[in-house]
N, C-alpha and C positions, 0 to 999 in steps of 0.2 A: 809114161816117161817121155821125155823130148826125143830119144830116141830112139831106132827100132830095134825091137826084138833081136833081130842078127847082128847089127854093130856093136849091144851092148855083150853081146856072146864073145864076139873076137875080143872085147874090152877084158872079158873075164876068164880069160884062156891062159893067162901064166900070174903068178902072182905079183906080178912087179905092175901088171897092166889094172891088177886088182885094188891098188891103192887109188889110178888114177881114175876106174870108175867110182871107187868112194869117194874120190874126192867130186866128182861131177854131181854126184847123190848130197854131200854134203852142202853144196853150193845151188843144187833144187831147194834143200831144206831151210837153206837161209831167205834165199827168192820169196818162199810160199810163206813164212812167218812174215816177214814184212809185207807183202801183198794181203794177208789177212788182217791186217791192222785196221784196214781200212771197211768201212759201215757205210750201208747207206741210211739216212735220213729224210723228213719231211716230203709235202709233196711242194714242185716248183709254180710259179708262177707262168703262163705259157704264151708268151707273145702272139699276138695278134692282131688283125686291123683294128680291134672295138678292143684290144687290150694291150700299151705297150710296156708295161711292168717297170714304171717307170722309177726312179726313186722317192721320188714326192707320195708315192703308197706304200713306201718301206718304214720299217720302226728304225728307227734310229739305236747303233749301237747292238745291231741282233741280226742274225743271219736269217738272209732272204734268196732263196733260191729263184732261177730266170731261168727258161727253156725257151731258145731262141727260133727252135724247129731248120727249118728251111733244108743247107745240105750237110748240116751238123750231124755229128753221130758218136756210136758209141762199137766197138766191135764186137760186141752182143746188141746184134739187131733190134731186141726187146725195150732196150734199155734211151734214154734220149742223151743228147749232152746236155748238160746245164753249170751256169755257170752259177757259183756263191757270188753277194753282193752286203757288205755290212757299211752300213751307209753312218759318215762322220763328218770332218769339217769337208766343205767345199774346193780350198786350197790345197789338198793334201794328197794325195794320191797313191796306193800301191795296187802295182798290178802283181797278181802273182802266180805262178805257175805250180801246180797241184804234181808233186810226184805219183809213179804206178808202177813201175817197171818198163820193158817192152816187149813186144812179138813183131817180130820180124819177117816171120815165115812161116810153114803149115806147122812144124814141128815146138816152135815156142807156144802156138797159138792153142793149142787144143792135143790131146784131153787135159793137160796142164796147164795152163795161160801164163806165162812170164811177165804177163801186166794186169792190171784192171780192165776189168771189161765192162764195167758198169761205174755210174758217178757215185762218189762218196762225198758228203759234207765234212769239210774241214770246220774241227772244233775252233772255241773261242779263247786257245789256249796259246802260250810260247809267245810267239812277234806280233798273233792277232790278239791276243788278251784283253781287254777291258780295261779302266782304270779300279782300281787303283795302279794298277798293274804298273811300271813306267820304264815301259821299252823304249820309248822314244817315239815310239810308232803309233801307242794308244789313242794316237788324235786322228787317223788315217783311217779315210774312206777306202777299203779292200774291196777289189774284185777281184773275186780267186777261182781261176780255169777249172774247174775241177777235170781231171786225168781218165779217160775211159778208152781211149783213140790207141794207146802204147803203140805210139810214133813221133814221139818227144815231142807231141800239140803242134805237129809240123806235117804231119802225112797226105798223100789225097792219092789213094790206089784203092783200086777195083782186085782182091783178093779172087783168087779160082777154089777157095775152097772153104767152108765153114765150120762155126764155131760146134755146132754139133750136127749128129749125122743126118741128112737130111733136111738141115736147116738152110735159110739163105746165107749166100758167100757174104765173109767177111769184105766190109767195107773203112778204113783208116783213113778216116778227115780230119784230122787234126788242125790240118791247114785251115778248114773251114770252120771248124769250132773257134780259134781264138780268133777269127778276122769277124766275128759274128759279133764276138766280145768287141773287142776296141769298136766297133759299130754302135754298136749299144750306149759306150763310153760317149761315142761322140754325142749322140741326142742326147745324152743328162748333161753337157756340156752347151748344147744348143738350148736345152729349155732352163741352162740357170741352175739346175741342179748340182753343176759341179762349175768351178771357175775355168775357162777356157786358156788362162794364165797361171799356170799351179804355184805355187810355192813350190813344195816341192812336188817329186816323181820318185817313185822308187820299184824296180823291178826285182822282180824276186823268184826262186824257185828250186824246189828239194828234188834230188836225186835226178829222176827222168825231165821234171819242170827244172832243173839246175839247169840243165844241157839249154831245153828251151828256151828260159831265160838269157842265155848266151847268144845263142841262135836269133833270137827276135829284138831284143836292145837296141841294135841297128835301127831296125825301124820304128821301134817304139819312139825310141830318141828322138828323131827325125819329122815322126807324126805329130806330137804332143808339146804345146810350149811350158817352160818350168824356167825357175829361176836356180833349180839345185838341181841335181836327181844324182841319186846311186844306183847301181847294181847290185845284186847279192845272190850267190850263187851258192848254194847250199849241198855242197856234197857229190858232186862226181864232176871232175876234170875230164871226161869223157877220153881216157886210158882205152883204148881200142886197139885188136888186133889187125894182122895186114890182111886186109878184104873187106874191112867196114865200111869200104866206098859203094860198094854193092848195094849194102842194107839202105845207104841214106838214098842211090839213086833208085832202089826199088821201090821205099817210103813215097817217092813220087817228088821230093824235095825239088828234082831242079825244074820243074814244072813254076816254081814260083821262085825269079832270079831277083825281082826288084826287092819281094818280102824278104828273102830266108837268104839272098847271094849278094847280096848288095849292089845287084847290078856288074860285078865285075865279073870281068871277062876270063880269069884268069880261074877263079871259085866256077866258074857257068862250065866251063871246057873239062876241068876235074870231075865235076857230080854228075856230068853227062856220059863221061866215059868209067863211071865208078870208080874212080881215083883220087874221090876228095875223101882221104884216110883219115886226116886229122882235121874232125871242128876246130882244133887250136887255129889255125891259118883265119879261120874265120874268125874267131874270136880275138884275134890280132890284131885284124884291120878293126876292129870295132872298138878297141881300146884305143889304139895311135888316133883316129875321125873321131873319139870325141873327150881328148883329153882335159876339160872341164865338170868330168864326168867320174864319180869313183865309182872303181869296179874294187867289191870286199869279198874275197871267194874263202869260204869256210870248208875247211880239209882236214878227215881223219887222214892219218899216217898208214892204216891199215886197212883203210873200211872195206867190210867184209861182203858187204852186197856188192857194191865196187867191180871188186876182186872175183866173185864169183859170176858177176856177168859176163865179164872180159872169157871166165875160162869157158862158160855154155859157150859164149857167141864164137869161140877160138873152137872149140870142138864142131861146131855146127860150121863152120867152113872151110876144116883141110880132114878133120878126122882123125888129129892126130894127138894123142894125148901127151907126148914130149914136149909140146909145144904150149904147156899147160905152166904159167907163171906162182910164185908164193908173193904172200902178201908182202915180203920186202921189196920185191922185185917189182910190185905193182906201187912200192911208195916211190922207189927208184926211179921209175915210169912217171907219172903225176908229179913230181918233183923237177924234172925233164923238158914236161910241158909249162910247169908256172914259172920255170926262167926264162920258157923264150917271152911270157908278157913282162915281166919284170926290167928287161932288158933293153932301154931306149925308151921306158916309157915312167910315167913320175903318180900318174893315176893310179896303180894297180898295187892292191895288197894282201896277204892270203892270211887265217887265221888255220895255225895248222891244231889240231887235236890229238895227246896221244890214242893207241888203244884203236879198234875198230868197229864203233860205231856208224851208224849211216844215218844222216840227217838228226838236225838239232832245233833249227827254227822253229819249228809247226808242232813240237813235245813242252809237257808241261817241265820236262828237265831244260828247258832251256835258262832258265833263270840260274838253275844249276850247274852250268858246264863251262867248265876251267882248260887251258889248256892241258890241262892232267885229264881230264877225263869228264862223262858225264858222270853226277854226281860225285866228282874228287876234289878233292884240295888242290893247289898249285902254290908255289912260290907269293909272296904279296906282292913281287913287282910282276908277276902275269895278271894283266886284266881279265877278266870274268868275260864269257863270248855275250853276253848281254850287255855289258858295258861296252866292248869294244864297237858290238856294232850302233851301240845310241851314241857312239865317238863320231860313227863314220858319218851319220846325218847331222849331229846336231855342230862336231866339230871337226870336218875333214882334216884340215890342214896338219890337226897332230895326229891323224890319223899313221900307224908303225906296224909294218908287218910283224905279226909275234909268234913265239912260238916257245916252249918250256923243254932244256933239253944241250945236252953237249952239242957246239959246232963243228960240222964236217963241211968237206969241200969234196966235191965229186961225185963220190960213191954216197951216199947214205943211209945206214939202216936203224933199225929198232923204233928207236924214240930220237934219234938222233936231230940235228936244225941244219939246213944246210944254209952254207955262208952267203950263197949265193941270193938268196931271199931274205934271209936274216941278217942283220947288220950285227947285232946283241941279241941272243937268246934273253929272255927273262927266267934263265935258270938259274937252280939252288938246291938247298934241299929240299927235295919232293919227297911230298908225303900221300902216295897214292894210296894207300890202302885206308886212309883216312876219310869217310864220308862226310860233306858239307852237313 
């Protein structure tokens, strides 16, 4: 269990405090089914002097795995990073960030890991699919982080303590993992293999890789030239309790201000002193610096891994189970955050979801999911989340934030649309118990 023996005693000492440990246990249980979703696959290709795995040795349209070595990792020692590579046009580009979870500290990290600890290949399924397939994206050269570091592909800390007993201490480079990648990107960029001028850029990334993807845009942006590029943030508004400034500066985050801080002075002085609580402030400035840029952020109303992070990482830092949020509370929360980017800026759009699902891009239900739900019906004037986002690349401009569902102002619960995001819900009669 994440925690000890004796704290979860005092948890189970009256019955009122007995709901709150089931509800901590409920929210393991959610954690460990989505973390087991994920397989590993194939053996990778392993950089070298006499081998640099380049694309010109890749099959075209098929996933090809790259281990870049050096001070990349995974935090199961055993394991290496490796990044996916599905090689397609040259002009085209998606980077994208592989979700896992995360471990923070001794107790996320072992004997139950609240992340991946090892690489898994992402299938060829959902936004990667193949043609016939036609997400929009089908023609797009992918290179996908795959997730083993659970330090949102951002970390670089020397851990005191390991993943099993006996073993060597946990190590979390995440930092060095994707800087390994875009390194990689550059030489099939220098030998021809990809255009140094994209067409388009597209960044991307589910759940833990969402956060990432946020967090790095910045400098992806900045590094890479494109004539388009989106963002796509797949499932966690990074909703955090008061003390996450801790996690990011123990992560090792402000160690790297130009990559992960943008150089400001203002982000450098918060994550130094544990006080940079909200990614939103970051992901602020990164919407306002590059407003030719759409940022398309896809949001359940409920999501339930979400919601159950927020309550571990809330328990794991005051110990207090009052302080334990419900899922409306946490749409309330994430609702909160997406008007402060809404507000002053013309880029930014959110596709909300009802229900509480977690992540939709990288499942074969993605073709399937409405803003009613995965696999539900929706009103005909809500677009399909596979339509809406082959809107955001192929046709920004009528790009609308949507959402299916009564407007409220303020407060909002259930399935409700807040006015403040939505101009016009695309709601009506819904028929959710109707499967596509």
């Amino acid at each position: 269990m994440l925690f000890s023996a004796l704290f979860l005693f005092s948890l189970l000492s009256t019955s009122a405090q007995l709901s709150h440990a089931d509800q901590i246990d409920e929210s393991h249980d959610v954690i460990e089914e989505y973390l087991n979703s994920f397989k590993v696959v194939q053996d990778p290709c392993i950089i070298s002097h006499r081998n640099r795995c380049g694309m010109t040795t890749m099959k075209q349209n098929e996933s090809n795995l790259v281990q870049p070595g050096g001070r990349t990792g995974c935090v199961d020692p055993s394991s290496p990073f490796i990044f996916q590579v599905i090689p397609r046009a040259k002009d085209k580009l998606m980077i994208s960030f592989q979700g896992g979870g995360g471990c923070w500290d001794k107790n996320s990290t072992t004997p139950r890991p609240l992340c991946t600890t090892t690489a898994s290949a992402q299938s060829l399924v959902g936004i990667y699919a193949n043609p016939p397939h036609e997400s929009g994206y089908e023609n797009y050269t992918v290179v996908e982080l795959l997730y083993c570091s659970g330090d949102l592909h951002a970390g670089d800390v020397h851990r005191n303590y390991s993943l099993t007993k006996g073993g060597k201490n946990v190590i979390q480079s995440g930092y060095y993992n994707t800087m390994a990648t875009i390194e990689w990107i550059r030489h099939q960029m220098d030998d021809g293999s990809l255009n140094k001028s994209l067409t388009s850029l597209v960044i991307i990334g589910q759940s833990a890789g969402s956060v990432a993807a946020q967090l790095w845009s910045d400098y992806l942006l900045k590094t890479f030239k494109y004539k388009s590029a989106i963002v796509i943030p797949d499932s966690f508004v990074a909703v955090a309790p008061a003390g996450f400034g801790k996690f990011v500066k123990d992560y090792g985050i402000c160690k790297h201000p130009d990559e992960l801080l943008q150089s400001d002075k203002d982000l450098i002085e918060s994550c130094i002193n544990g006080q940079l609580e909200n990614l939103s402030d970051i992901v602020m400035k990164t919407i306002k610096k590059h407003p030719n840029v759409t940022f398309a952020f896809i949001q359940a109303k409920e999501d339930r891994v979400q919601w159950s992070y927020y309550n571990i990482q809330q328990i794991s830092i005051d110990h207090k189970p009052e302080d334990l949020i419900s899922p409306s509370e946490f749409y309330r929360r994430a609702i909160a955050i997406l008007q402060k980017y809404v507000n002053g800026t013309k880029n930014f759009f959110v596709y909300f979801i009802d229900g509480g699902h977690h992540t939709y891009t990288e499942i074969r239900g993605y073709f399937y999911t409405t803003t009613s739900g995965l696999y539900r019906t929706a009103p005909s004037s809500c677009m399909k989340l596979y339509d809406w986002i082959r809107q955001a690349v192929i046709s920004p401009d009528n790009l609308v934030s949507t959402c299916d569902g009564d407007k409220c102002d303020g407060t909002c619960e259930g399935d409700k649309c807040d006015g403040t995001l939505i101009n016009t819900p695309c709601d009506g009669t819904k028929e959710k118990n109707d499967e596509l």
